[in-house]
N, C-alpha and C positions, 0 to 999 in steps of 0.2 A: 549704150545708154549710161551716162554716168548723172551722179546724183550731186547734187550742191548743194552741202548747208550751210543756208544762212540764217546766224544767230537772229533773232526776233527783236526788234527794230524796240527803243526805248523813247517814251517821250522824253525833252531836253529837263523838266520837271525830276521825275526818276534818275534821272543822270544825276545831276546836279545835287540831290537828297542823299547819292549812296558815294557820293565824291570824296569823304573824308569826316573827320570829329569831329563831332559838337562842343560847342563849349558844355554842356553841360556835360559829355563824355571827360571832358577833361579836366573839370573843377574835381570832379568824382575822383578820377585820380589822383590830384593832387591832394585830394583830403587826406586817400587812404596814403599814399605814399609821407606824407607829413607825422601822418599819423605811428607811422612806423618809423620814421629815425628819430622820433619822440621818445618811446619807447627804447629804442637802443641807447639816446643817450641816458637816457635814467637808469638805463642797465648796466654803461659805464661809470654814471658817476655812483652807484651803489659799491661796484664791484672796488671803485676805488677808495672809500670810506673804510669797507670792510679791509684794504687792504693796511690800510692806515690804521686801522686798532689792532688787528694782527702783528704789526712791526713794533706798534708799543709796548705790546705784551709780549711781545723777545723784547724788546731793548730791558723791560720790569724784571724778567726773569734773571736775564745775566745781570745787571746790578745787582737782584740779590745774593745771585752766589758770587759775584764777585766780593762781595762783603764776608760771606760765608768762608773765602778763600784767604784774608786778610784775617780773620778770625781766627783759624785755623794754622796761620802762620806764626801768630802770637796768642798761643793757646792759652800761659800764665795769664796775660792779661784779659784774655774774653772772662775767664772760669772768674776771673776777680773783678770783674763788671764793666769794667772798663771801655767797652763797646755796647753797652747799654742805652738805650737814643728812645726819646719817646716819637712818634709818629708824627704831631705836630708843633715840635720844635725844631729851629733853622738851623745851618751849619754854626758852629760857634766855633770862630776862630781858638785854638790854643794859642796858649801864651808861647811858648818855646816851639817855631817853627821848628821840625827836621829835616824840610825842604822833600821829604820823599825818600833821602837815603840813606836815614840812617846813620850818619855817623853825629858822633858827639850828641847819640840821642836815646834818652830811657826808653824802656817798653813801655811804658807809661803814655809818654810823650807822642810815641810813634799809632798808638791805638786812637789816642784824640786825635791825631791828626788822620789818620784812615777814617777815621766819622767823618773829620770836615772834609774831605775829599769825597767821600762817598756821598755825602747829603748836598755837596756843590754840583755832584755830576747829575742828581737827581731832579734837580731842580729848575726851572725855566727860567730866561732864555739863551742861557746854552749851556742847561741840561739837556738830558734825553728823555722826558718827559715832561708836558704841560702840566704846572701845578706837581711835579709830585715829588711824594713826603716819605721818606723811611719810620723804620723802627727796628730794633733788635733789642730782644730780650732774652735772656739767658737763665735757664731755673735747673737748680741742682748741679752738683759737683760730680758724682761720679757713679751714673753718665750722665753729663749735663745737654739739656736740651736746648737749641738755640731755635727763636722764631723769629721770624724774620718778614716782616710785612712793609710792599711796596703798592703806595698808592698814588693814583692820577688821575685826571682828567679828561675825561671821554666824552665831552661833548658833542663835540665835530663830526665824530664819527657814529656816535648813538643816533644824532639825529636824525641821519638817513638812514641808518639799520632799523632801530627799534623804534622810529616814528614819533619822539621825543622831540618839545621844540627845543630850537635853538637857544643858545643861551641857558638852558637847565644843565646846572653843573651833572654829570653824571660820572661820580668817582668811580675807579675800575681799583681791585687791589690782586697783589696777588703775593699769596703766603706762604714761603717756605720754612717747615719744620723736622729739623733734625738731629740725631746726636753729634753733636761737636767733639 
């Protein structure tokens, strides 16, 4: 005696109803699936905002010490003010370029010129910072303090981070102090 089973017979109704998605199966997904590289992309354009005020503030940093390092190479003229810059004043050409090397040039000469080089590299557009502005100030002789403040323009990047609208200037500084 052998047995045979046969699976239990469907109307063409029930066939037909378990045949495949609905569209409303599939709106559903696509919400959620929309829903989700929505998400990813704000994840990436966050991440890259944040990345973009991060390289600013290395590019703030070495400016300053890059100044801190010209200073230091013409130490008579820092201690004599000569690298003295206020924060919202532009490069001002010196009268007697040295062209950078130096020759047939006072220390004098060469310090005004490391301002105006330092406050052109500072400065946009083709600085390495939007909007932004130095300052050195130097107090006391011996040991003399140098401060050094670099400021700029963080808009771009505030906006998406800290939820600031667009177009709100949002200055970022950053201040190095030390014995010279």
């Amino acid at each position: 005696m052998s047995i045979i089973f046969e699976p239990p017979t469907r109307s063409p109704v029930a066939a037909r109803a378990e045949a495949g998605f609905t569209m409303v199966e599939v709106l559903v997904a696509l919400v959620v699936m929309s829903t989700g590289l929505l998400g990813i992309a704000k994840l990436v354009l966050y991440s890259a905002h944040s990345n973009d005020s991060a390289y600013m503030r290395s590019q703030a940093t070495e400016l300053a010490y890059e100044i801190l390092d010209t200073m230091r190479a013409n130490r008579a003229q820092a201690l004599a003010g000569s690298y003295n810059t206020a924060l919202a004043t532009g490069p001002a050409l010196p009268g007697a370029l040295c062209l950078g090397t130096g020759a047939n040039c006072t220390a004098a000469q060469l310090a005004a010129y490391d301002v105006y080089q330092w406050k052109e590299r500072l400065a946009a557009p083709a600085g390495a910072l939007p909007s932004g502005e130095g300052s050195v100030s130097i107090v006391g002789a011996n040991p003399a303090t140098a401060t050094i403040i670099v400021s700029w323009d963080d808009s771009a990047a505030q906006a998406a981070i800290a939820q600031t609208g667009y177009g709100v200037v949002t200055p970022m500084t950053i201040t190095l102090e030390t014995v010279l």
